[in-house]
C-alpha positions in Angstrom: -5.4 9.3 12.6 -4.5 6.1 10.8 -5.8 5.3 7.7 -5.2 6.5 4.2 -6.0 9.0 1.2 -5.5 8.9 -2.5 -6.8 10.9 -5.5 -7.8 8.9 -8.5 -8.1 10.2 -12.2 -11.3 11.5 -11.9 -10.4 13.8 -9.1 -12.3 12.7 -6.7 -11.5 12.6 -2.8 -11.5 9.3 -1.5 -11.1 8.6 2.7 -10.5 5.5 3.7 -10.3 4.1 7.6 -9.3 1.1 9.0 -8.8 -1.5 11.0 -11.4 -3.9 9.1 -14.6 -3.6 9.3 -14.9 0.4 9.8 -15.0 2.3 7.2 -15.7 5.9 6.5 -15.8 6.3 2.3 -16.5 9.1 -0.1 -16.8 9.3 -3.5 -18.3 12.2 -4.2 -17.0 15.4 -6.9 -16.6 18.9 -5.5 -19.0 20.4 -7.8 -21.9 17.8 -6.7 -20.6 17.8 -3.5 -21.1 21.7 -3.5 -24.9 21.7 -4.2 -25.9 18.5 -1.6 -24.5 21.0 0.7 -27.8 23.3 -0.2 -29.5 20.6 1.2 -30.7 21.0 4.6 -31.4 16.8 4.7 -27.9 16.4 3.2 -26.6 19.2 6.1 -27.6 16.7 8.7 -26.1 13.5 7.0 -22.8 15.4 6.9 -23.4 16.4 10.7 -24.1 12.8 11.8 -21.3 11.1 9.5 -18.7 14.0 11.1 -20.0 12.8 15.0 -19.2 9.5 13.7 -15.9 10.3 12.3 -14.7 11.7 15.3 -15.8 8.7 17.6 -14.2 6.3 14.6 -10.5 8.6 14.6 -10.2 8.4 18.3 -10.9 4.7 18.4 -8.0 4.5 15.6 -5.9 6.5 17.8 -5.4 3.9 20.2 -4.7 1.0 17.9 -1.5 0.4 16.6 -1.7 -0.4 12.5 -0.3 -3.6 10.6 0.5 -2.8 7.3 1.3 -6.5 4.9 3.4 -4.9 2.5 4.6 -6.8 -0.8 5.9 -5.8 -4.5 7.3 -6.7 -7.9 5.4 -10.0 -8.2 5.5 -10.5 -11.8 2.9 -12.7 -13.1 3.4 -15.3 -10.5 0.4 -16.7 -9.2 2.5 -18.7 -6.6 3.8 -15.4 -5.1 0.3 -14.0 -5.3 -1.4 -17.0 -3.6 1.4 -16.7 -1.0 0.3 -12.5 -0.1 -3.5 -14.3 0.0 -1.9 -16.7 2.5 0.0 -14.4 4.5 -2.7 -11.9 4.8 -5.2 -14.2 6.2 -2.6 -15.7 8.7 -1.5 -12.4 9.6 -4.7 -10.1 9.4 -3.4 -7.1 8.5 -5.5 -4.0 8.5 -4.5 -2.9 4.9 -2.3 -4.6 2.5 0.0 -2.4 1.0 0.9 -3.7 -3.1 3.9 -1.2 -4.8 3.3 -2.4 -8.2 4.6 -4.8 -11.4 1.4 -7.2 -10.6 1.1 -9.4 -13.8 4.0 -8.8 -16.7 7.4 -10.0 -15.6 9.3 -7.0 -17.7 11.5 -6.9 -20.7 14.5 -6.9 -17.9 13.7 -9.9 -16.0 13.7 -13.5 -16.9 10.5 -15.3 -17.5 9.4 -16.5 -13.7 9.0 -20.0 -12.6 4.9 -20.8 -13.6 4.5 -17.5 -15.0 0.7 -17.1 -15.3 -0.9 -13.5 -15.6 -4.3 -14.4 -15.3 -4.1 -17.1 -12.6 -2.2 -14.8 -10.9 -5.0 -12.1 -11.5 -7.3 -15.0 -9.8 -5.2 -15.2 -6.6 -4.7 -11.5 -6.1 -9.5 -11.4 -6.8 -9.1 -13.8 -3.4 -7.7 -11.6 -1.4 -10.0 -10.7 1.6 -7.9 -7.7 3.3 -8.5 -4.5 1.9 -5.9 -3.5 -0.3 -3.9 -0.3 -1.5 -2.2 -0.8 -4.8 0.2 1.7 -6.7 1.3 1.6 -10.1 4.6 -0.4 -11.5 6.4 0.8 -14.4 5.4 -2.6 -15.5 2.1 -2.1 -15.1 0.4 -1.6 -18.7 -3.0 -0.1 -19.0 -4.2 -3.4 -20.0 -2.6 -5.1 -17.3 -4.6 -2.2 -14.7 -8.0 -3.4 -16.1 -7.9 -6.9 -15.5 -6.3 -6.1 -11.9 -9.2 -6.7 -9.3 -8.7 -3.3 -7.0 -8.5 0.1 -7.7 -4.4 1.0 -8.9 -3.0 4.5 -7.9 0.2 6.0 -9.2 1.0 6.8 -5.0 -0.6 6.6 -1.7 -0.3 8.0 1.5 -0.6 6.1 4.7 -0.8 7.2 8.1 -0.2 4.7 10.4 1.3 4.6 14.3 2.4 8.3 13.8 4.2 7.9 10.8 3.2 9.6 7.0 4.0 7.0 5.0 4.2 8.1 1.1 4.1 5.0 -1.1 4.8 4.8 -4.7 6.4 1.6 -6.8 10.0 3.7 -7.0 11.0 4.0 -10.4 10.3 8.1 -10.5 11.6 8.5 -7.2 15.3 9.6 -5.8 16.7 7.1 -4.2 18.5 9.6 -1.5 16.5 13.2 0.2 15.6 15.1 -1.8 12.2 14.0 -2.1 9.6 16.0 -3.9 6.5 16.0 -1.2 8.6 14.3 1.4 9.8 15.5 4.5 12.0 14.7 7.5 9.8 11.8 9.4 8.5 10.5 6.2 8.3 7.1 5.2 9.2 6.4 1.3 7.8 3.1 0.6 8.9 1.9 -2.4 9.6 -1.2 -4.4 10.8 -1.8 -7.8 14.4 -2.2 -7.2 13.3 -6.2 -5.7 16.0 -5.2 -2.9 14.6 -5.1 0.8 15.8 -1.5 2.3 15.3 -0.1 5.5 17.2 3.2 6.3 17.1 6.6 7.7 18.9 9.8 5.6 18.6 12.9 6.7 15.2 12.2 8.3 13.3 10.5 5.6 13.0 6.5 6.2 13.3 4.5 3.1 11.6 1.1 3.0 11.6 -1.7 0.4 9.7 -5.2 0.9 12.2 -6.6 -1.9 10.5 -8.8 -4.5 8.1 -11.8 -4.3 9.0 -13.3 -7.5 12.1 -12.0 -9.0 14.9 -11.0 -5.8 17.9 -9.3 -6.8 21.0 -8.7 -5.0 21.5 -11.8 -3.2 18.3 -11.5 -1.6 15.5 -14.1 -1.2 12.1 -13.8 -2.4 10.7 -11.1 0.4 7.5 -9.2 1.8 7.3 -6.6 4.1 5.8 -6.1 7.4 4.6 -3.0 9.6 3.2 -3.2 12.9 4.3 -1.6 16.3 6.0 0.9 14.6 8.5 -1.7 13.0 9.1 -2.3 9.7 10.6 -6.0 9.3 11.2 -7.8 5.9 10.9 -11.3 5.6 12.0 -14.4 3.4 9.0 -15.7 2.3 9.9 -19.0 4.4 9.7 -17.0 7.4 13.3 -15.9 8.1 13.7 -12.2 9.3 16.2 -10.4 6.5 16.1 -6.8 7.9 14.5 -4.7 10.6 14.3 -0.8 10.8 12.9 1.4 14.0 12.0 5.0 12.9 13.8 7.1 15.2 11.6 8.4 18.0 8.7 6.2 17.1 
């Protein structure tokens, strides 16, 4: 099945399918969900959305996902402009964000045109859907003016794969991983160093940084599709490429 699930602070499921334009959502709490189920109108809206799940996941089975995949952008509205861009050149079925959207951290230096709220503007202009997970940047004021729903982690599955994501500051950087396990993907950011690797059966990925690259590393984004993650400099040059083994 590709698509995604998440659980927000409320505790409420949320089920999410793509490519596009199908979409199977709910929003709905146990305990409520619990008494529509005494419902014999509400039995038969389950039945008919359940018949149209299953036509929907086998549909998904047979298309390969492309994941856009970018981090750490750090109040640059250039860099955010740039994933609006990409994603409309590209169109992705889910654009995957791994946190530090607007304040550029106590760490970093101040980027070029730093801007938080115009940055804010060029993120509301995105068109693809988009999963977002927390930074340790990410302040609570920062998460209300954000225009998407923020999670502190995600999970993707996509082409086979169970792709856990999560900015990267609470996570190991070697297995092992709480909740992770061999054929995993740990998507991650935070570190604004692209990664692609395989240790001891758990795949670690990293887009690098938009805004602020470290390591000798150009400003980057990630991409997923065919089963390949690729990072790229954002003027198009191919920095890494990593093939899952046995995908």
């Amino acid at each position: 099945m590709e698509g995604f699930s998440r659980t927000n602070r409320l505790g409420q499921a949320h089920i999410a399918s793509y490519p596009s334009s199908t979409f199977l959502f709910a929003l709905l709490p146990v305990s409520s969900l619990r008494m529509r189920m005494r419902s014999v109108r509400f039995r038969s809206l389950l039945t008919d959305c359940l018949r149209t799940w299953n036509t929907v996941r086998t549909g998904l089975q047979e298309k390969s996902m492309r994941l856009f995949i970018a981090s750490d952008l750090h109040g640059s509205p250039e860099a955010a402009d740039f994933v609006r861009r990409r994603c409309r050149e590209l169109a992705p079925d889910l654009c995957v964000l791994l946190g530090d959207y607007l304040y550029h951290g106590p760490r970093n230096p101040l980027p070029g045109g730093y801007a938080p709220q115009q940055t804010v503007s060029a993120l509301a202009a995105i068109e693809t859907p988009v999963l977002a997970v927390r930074g340790n940047c990410d302040a609570e004021v920062d998460l209300m003016l954000l225009p998407f729903a923020v999670e502190d982690s995600a999970a993707i599955a996509a082409d086979g794969l169970r792709i856990v994501a999560q900015h990267g500051h609470r996570l190991p950087a070697f297995p092992p991983v709480p909740g992770v396990r061999a054929g995993d993907v740990v998507l991650s950011g935070h570190t604004h160093i692209p990664r692609g690797e395989t240790i001891d059966g758990v795949h670690f990925w990293n887009p690098g940084s938009t805004t602020l690259p470290k390591g000798g590393f150009p400003p980057s984004y990630g991409l997923f599709e065919d089963g390949v993650f690729r990072v790229f400099s954002l003027d198009g040059r191919l920095v890494l490429e990593h093939r899952p083994a046995g995908n």
